[in-house]
C-alpha positions as semicolon CSV with decimal commas, in nm:
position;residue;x (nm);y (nm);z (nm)
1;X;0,042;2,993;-1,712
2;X;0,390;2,968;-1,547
3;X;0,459;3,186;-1,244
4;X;0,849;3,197;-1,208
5;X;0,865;3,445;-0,987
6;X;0,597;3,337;-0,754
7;X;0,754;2,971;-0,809
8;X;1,098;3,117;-0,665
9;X;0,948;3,285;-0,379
10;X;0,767;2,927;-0,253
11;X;1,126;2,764;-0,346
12;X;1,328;2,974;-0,127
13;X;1,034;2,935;0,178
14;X;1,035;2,557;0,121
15;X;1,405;2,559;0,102
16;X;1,352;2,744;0,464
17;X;1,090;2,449;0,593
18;X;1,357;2,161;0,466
19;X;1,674;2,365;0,653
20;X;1,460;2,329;0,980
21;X;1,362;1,934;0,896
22;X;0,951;2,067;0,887
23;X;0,938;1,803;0,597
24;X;0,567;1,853;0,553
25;X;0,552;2,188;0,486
26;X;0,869;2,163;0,265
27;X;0,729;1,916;0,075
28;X;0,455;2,110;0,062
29;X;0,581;2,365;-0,066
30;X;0,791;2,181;-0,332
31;X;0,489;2,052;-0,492
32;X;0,327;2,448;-0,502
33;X;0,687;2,536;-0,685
34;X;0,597;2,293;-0,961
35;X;0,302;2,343;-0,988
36;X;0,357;2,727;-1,088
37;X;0,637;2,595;-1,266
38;X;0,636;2,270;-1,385
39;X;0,987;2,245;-1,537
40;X;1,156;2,385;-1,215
41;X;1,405;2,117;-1,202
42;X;1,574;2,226;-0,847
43;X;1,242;2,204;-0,733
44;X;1,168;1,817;-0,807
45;X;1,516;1,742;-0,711
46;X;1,470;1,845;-0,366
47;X;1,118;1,739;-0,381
48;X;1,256;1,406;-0,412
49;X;1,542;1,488;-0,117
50;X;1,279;1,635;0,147
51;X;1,070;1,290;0,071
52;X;1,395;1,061;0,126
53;X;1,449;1,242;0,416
54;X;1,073;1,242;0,577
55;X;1,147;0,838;0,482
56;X;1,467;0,820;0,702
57;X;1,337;1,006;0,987
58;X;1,052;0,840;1,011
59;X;1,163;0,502;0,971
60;X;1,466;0,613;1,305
61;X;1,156;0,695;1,542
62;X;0,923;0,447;1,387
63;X;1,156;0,180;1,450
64;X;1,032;-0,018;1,722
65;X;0,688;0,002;1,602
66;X;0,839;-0,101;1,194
67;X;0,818;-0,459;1,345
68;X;0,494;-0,517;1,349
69;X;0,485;-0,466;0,986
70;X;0,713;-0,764;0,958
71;X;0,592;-1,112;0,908
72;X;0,746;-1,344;1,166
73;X;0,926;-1,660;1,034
74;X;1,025;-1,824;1,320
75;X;1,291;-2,015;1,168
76;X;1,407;-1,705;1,035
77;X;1,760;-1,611;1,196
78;X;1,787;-1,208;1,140
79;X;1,613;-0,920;1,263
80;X;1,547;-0,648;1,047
81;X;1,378;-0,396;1,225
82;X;1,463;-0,053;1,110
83;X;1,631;-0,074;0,811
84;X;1,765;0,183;0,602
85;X;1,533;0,260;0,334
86;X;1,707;0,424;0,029
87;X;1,403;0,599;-0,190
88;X;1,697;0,709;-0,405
89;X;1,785;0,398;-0,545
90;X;1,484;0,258;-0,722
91;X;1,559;-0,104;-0,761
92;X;1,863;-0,095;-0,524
93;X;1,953;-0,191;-0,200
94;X;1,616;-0,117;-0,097
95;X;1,546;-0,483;-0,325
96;X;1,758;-0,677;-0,141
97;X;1,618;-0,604;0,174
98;X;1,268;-0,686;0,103
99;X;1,378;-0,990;-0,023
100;X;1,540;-1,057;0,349
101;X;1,196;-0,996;0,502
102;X;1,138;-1,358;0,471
103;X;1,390;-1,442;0,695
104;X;1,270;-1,159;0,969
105;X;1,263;-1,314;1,335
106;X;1,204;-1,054;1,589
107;X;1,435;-1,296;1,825
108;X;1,738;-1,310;1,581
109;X;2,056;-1,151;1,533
110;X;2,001;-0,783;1,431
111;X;2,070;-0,686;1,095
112;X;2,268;-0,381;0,978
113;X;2,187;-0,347;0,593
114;X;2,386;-0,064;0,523
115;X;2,700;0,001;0,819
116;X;2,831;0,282;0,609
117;X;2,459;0,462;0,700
118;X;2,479;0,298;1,078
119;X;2,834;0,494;1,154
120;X;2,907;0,748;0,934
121;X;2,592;0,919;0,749
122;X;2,345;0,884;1,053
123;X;2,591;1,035;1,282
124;X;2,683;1,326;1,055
125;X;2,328;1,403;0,999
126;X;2,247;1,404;1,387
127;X;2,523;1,508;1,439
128;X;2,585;1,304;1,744
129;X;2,796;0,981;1,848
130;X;2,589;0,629;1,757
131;X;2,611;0,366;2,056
132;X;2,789;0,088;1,939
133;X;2,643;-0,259;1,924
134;X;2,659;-0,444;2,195
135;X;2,400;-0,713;2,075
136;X;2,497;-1,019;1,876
137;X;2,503;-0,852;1,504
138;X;2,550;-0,895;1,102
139;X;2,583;-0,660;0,889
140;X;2,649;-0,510;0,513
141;X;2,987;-0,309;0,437
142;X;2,931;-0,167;0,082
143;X;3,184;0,097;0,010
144;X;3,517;-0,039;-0,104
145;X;3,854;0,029;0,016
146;X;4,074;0,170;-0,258
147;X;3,873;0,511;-0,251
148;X;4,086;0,791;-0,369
149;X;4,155;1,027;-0,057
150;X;3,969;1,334;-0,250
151;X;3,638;1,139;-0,303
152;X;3,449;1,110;0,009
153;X;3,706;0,934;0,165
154;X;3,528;1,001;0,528
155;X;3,307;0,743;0,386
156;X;3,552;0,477;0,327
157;X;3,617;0,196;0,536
158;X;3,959;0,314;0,654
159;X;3,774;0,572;0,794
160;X;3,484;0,352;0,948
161;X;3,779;0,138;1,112
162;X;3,955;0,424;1,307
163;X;3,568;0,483;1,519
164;X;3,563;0,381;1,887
165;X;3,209;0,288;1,837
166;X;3,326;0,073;1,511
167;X;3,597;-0,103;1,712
168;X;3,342;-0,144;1,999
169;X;3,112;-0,292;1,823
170;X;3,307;-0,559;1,651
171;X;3,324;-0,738;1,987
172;X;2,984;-0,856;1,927
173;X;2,946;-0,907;1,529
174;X;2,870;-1,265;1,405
175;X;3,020;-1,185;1,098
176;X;2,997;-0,896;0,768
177;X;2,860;-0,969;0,444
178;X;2,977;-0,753;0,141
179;X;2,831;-0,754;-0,256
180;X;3,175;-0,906;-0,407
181;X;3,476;-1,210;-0,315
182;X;3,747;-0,890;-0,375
183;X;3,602;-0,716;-0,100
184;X;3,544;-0,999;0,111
185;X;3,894;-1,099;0,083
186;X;4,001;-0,721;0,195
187;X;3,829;-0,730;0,474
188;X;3,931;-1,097;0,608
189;X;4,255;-0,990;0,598
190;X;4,211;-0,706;0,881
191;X;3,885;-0,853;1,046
192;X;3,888;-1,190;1,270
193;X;3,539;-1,184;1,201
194;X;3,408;-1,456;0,912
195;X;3,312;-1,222;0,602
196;X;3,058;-1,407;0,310
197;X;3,014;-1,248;-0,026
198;X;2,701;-1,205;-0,241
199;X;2,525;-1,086;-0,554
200;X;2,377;-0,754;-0,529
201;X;2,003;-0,864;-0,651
202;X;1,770;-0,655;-0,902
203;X;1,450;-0,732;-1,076
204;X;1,467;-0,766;-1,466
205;X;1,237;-0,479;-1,624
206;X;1,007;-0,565;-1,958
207;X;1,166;-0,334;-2,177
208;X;1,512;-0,484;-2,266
209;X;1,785;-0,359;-2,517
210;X;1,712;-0,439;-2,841
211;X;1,967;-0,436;-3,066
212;X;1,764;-0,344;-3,387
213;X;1,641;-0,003;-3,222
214;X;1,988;0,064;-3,121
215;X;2,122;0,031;-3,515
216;X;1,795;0,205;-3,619
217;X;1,847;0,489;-3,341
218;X;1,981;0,814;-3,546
219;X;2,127;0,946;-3,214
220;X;2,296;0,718;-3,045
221;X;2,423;0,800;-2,772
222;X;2,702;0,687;-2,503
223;X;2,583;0,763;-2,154
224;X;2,827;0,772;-1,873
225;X;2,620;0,645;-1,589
226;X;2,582;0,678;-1,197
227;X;2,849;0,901;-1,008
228;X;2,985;0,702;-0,710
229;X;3,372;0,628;-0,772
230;X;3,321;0,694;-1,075
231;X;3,637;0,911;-1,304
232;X;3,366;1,148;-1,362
233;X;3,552;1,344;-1,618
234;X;3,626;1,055;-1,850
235;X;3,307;1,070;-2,038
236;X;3,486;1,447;-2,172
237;X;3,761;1,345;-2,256
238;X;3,662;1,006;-2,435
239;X;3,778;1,100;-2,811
240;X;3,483;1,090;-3,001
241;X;3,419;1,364;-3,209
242;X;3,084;1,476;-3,354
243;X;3,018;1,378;-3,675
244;X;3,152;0,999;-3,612
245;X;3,093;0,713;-3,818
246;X;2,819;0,593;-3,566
247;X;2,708;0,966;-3,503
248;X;2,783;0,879;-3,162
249;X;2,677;1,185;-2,891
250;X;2,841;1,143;-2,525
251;X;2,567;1,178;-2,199
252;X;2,681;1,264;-1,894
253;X;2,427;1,177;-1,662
254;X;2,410;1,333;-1,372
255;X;2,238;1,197;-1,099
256;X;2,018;1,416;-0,834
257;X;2,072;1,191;-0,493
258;X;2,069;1,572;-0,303
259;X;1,976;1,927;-0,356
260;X;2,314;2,006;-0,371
261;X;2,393;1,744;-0,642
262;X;2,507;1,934;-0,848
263;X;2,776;2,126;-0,694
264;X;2,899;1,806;-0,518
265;X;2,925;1,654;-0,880
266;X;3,123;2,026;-1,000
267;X;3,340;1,991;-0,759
268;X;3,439;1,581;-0,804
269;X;3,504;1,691;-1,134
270;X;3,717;1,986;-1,039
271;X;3,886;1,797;-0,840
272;X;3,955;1,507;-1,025
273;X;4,109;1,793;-1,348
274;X;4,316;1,921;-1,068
275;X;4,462;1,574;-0,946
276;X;4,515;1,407;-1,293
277;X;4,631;1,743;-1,415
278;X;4,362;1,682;-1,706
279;X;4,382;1,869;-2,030
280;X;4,064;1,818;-2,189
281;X;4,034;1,840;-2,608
282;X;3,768;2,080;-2,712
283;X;3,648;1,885;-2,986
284;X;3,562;1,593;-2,764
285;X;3,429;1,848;-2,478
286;X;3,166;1,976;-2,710
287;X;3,066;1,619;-2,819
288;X;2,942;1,559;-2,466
289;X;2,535;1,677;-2,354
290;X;2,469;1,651;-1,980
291;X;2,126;1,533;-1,868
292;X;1,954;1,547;-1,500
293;X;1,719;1,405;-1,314
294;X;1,545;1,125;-1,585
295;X;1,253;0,930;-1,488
296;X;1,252;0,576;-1,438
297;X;1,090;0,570;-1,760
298;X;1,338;0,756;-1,944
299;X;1,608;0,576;-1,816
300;X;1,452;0,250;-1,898
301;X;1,438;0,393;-2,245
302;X;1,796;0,523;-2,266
303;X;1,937;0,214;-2,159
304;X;1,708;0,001;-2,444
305;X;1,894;0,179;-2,777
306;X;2,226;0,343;-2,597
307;X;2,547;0,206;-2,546
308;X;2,664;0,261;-2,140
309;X;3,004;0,385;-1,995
310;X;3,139;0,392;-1,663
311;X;3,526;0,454;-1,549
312;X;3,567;0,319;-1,224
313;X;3,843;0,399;-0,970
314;X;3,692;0,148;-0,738
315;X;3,375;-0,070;-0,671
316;X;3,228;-0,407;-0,470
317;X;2,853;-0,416;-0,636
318;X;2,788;-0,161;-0,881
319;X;2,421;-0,067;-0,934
320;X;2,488;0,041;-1,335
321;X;2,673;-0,283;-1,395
322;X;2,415;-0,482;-1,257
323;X;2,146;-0,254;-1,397
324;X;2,316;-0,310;-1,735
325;X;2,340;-0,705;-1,689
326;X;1,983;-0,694;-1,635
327;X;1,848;-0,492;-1,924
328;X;2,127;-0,680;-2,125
329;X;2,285;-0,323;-2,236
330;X;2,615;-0,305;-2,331
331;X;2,831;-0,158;-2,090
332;X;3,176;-0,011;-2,163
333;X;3,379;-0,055;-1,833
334;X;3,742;-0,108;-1,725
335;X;3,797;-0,460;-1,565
336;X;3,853;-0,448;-1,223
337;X;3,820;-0,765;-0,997
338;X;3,467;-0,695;-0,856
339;X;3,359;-0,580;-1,247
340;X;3,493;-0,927;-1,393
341;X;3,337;-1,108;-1,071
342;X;3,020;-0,973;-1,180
343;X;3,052;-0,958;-1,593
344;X;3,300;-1,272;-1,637
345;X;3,652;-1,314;-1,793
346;X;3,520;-1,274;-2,142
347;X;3,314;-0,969;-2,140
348;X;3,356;-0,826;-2,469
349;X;3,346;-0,443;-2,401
350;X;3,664;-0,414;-2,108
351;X;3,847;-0,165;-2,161
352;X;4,200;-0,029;-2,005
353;X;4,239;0,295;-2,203
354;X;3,959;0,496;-2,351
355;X;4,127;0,467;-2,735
356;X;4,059;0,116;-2,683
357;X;3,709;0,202;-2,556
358;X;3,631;0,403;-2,872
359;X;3,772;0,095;-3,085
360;X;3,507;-0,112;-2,961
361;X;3,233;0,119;-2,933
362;X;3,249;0,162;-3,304
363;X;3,249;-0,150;-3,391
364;X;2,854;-0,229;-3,441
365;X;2,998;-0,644;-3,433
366;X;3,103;-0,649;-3,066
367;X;2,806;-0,420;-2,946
368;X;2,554;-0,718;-3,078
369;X;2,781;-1,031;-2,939
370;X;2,816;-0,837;-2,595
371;X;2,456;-0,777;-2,617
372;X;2,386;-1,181;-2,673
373;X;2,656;-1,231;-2,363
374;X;2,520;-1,040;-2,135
375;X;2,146;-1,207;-2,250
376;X;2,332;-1,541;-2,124
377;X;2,556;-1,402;-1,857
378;X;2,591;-1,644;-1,586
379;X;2,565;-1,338;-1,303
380;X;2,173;-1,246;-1,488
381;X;2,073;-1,609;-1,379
382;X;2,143;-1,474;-1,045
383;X;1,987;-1,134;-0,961
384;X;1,664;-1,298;-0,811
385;X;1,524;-1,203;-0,486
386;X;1,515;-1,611;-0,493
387;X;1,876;-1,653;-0,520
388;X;1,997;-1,397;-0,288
389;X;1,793;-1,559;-0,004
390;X;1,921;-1,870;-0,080
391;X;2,299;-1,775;-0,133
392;X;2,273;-1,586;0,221
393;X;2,129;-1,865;0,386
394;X;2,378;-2,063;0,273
395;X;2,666;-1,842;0,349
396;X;2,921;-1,900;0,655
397;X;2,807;-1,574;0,863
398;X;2,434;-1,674;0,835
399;X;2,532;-2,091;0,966
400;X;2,742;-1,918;1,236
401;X;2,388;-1,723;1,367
402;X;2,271;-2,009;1,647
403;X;1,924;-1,831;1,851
């Protein structure tokens, strides 16, 4: 039988262990707090958060040692020794760097997969200065640069630019790499450093969208996906009412990438009402369900027979585009230039305004010919592991690395 209050008396203890960074025992004593109480969601979501963090830490002082678990290529030009390793992201970034592990030379350029991590996150979590590079170097710049001020903009690459270490380090880069041509072009422009763009990678999963189980589905639903730049409020205030000609229901889906998710996610919202000045419409309000902390699983399954939705305010790659392109969902999403780099000129389901998004959800047409696009886009013919090597290795920054 459930024990709640013997569940919340192991939370609050393990809560205690994670404060201190004894990951063990908070881990620990996450697992005892579901297994008293199975469906004690705060307790999986930091389950998952004290794990990610026992990663990180251990991958910082494992480091050195990390490249003996590296096959050598000796014509291989990078060295990736102690990369970041985001659990969070399931078929993410950590995808693309396993498929660089091919090109791993202990006696190559170091590679920084993730600078945002490098200079910003890793130094706010140890709360110290990082020594900048003074090493020949390449690395990956992945947040873009029109973030709004409110949203994380410590995070932003205006704010990366303005850091001693950042500066100092620049003397000895070979050159960036970022996961879109708009950003690339940004960052030539205020860089003398040679900047090459890619395509995020992903795998393709078995189960696919399938159109018939979408028309048969008696609760469709429109999920707004992911968080990160996102205009998190949009999914409210998207006018579609219940009892719709499609019997539409709106998702938000709120992702757990912290314990504190959730208040981080309140107050984005908060803020972003406050900003806009946003008025939002009851009737569309209570048309809208919010979900946490899916499986991988359930996800795969939401995405087979739902229609997606994302509002963007800025992006370079964006994992639920490319997740979508892969799974061949259809995606409602406003064209900007590193969406149309990824989805093409003639992706059916832009939108600029969300009446016009609600015109073409509804219209049961476009969802199957965006569906048989995005089953021929010419981006899914290029999210292999395959193609990223290739396209890096063929890239300016990676022909300016000389050992």
């Amino acid at each position: 039988m459930p024990d709640p209050e013997q569940a919340d008396t192991n939370f609050k203890l393990a809560c205690v262990w994670l404060s201190k960074r004894k990951f063990e025992r908070a881990i620990a004593g996450f697992q005892k707090v579901l297994e008293l109480q199975p469906d004690h969601l705060q307790a999986a979501v930091h389950l998952e958060y004290a794990q990610q963090q026992q990663s990180w830490f251990q991958s910082r002082a494992n480091s050195s040692q990390s490249g003996s678990l590296l096959h050598e290529n000796p014509d291989g030009k990078l060295n990736l020794i102690g990369q970041k390793a985001l659990v969070a992201h399931r078929c993410g970034w950590n995808f693309a760097i396993h498929a660089l592990r091919s090109l791993h030379n202990s006696q190559g350029v170091l590679l920084d997969g993730f600078l945002e991590d490098t200079f910003i996150w890793q130094e706010r979590q140890l709360k110290q200065v990082r020594e900048p590079y003074t090493q020949p170097w390449v690395g990956f710049l992945h947040n873009p640069p029109a973030m709004p001020t409110w949203f994380f903009y410590d995070n932003s690459p205006q704010a990366l630019f303005s850091k001693d270490n950042w500066q100092q380090s620049l003397q000895s880069c070979v050159g960036l790499f970022t996961l879109s041509e708009y950003y690339a072009q940004w960052l030539r422009q205020r860089i003398d450093k040679p900047v090459s763009a890619l395509i995020h990678p992903t795998e393709i999963p078995e189960l696919q969208f399938d159109y018939d189980r979408f028309i048969a589905n008696p609760s469709k639903k429109i999920i707004q996906l992911g968080w990160w730049l996102r205009k998190l409020v949009a999914i409210y205030q998207l006018p579609i009412a219940r009892n719709n000609p499609l019997g539409y229901q709106k998702v938000k889906l709120n992702a757990a990438f912290a314990p504190n998710a959730k208040a981080q996610l309140e107050r984005l919202v908060a803020k972003q009402i406050e900003v806009e000045q946003i008025i939002l419409d009851p009737v569309f309000f209570e048309n809208t369900q919010e979900l946490t902390h899916v499986s991988n699983q359930e996800y795969d399954e939401l995405l087979s027979q739902n229609i997606g939705f994302i509002y963007l305010y800025d992006a370079s790659a964006n994992n639920a585009i490319i997740e979508c392109i892969a799974r061949a969902t259809p995606l409602l999403v406003n064209p900007l230039p590193p969406v149309v780099e990824y989805l093409g000129e003639d992706y059916p389901l832009y939108f600029n305004t969300l009446t016009e998004a609600v015109e073409k959800v509804m219209d049961i047409e476009l969802i199957h010919k965006t569906h048989q696009y995005l089953k021929s886009c010419s981006t899914r013919q290029k999210l292999s592991a395959e193609y990223f090597i290739k396209n890096l290795q063929t890239s300016e920054v990676y022909q300016r690395i000389h050992l």
